[in-house]
C-alpha positions in Angstrom: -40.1 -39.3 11.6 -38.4 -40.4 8.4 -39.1 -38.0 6.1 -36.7 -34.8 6.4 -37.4 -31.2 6.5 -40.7 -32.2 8.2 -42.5 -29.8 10.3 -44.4 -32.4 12.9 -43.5 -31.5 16.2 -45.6 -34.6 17.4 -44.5 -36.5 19.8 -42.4 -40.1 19.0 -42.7 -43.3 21.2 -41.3 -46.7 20.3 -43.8 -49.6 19.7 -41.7 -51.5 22.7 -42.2 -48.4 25.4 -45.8 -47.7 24.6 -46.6 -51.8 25.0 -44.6 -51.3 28.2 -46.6 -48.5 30.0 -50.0 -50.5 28.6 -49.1 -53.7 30.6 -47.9 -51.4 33.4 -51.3 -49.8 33.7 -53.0 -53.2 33.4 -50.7 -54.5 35.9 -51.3 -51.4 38.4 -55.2 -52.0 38.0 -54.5 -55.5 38.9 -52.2 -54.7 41.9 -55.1 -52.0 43.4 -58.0 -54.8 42.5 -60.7 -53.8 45.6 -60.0 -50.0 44.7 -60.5 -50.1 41.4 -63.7 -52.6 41.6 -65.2 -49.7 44.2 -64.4 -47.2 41.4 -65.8 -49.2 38.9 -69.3 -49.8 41.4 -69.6 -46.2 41.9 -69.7 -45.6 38.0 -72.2 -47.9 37.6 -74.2 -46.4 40.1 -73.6 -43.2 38.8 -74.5 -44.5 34.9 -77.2 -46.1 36.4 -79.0 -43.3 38.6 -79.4 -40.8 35.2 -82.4 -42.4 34.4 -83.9 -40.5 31.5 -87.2 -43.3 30.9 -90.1 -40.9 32.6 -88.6 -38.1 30.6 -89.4 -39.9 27.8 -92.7 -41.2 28.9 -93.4 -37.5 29.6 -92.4 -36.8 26.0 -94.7 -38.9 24.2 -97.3 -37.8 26.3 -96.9 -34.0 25.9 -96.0 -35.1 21.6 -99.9 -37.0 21.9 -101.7 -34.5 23.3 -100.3 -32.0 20.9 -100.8 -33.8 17.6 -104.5 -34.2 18.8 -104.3 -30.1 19.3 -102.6 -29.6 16.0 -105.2 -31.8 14.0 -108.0 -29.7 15.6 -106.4 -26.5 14.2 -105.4 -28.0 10.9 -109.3 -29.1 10.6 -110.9 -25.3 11.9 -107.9 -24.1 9.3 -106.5 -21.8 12.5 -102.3 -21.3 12.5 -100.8 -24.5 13.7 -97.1 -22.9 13.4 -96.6 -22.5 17.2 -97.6 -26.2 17.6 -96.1 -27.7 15.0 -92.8 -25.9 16.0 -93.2 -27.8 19.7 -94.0 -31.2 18.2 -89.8 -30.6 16.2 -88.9 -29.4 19.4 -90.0 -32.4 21.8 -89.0 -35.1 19.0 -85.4 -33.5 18.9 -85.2 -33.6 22.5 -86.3 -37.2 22.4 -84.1 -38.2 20.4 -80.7 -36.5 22.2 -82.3 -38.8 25.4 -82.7 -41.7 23.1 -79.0 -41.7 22.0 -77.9 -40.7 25.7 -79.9 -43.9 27.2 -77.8 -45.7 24.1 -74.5 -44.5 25.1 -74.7 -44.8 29.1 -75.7 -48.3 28.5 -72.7 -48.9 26.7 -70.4 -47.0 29.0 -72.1 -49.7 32.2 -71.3 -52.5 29.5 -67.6 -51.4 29.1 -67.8 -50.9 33.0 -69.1 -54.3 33.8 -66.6 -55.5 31.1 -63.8 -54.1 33.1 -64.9 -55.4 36.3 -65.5 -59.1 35.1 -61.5 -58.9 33.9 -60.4 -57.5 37.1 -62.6 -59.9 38.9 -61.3 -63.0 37.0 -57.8 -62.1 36.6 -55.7 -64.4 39.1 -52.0 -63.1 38.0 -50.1 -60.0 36.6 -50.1 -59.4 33.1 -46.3 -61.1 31.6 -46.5 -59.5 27.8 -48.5 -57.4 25.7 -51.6 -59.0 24.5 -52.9 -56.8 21.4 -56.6 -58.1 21.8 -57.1 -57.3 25.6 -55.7 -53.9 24.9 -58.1 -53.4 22.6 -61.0 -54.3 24.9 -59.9 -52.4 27.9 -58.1 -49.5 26.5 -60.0 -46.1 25.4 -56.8 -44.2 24.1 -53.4 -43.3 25.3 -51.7 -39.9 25.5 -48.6 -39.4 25.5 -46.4 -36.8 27.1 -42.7 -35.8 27.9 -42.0 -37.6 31.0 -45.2 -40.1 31.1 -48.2 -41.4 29.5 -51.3 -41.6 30.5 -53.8 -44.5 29.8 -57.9 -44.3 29.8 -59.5 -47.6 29.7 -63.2 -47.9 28.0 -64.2 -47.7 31.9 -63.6 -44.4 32.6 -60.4 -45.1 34.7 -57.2 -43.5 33.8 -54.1 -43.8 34.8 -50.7 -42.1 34.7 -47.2 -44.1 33.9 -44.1 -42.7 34.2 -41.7 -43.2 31.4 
């Protein structure tokens, strides 16, 4: 913004507005309370209900029974290529589930995180308060005429500037 003859067309917002919309949003979650602890439920349920541990269990057993297969060619000195090409495969698929189990469970954290502050909170938010932000909210984009504000939940919400 300071610098002239710069060619960013990004959008500007002052500190004071953007701190404004964020305790609006709060607020507006706070104000809606029952609705948004349904919401909240439902994504739970939702995390909850991709349950990805007999895939795995599935996995290891298919992974077992093929390393026994691939010893037995490796030992009669037949081509093992084929198996040994399924054994990547199926420890590469494990893995995606592994780190998919890792981030659902912390999207039902950040959910249940959400809910406890919704939950405990007795009275609107007054002011800004730079460490809540940072546990609720995801990100915030901004455009012309509003902004709109993703908590770590999954909600978002729109707020008119």
């Amino acid at each position: 913004m300071e610098e002239k003859g710069s060619d960013c067309s990004s959008r500007t917002i002052s500190e004071a507005t953007l701190q404004d919309a964020v305790v609006k949003a709060i607020n507006e979650v706070l104000e809606s309370k029952n609705t948004f602890l349904t919401v909240l439920q439902e994504n739970i349920a939702a995390v909850l209900n991709d349950d990805n541990d007999q895939t795995i269990q599935e996995i290891e057993s298919r992974l077992n029974e093929l390393q026994q297969e691939l010893l037995q060619l490796v030992n009669t000195k037949a081509d093992y290529q084929k198996v040994a090409d399924e054994i990547y495969h199926l420890r590469e698929l494990k893995q995606n589930i592994l780190a998919e189990n890792a981030e659902r469970e912390g999207k039902r954290e950040r959910i249940e995180e959400m809910m406890k502050f919704i939950h405990d909170q007795s009275v609107e938010l007054q002011e800004y308060d730079e460490q809540l932000v940072r546990r609720l909210i995801e990100k915030i984009t901004v455009f012309d005429e509003k902004l709109t504000v993703e908590f770590r939940s999954g909600v978002e919400l729109d707020v008119k500037m």
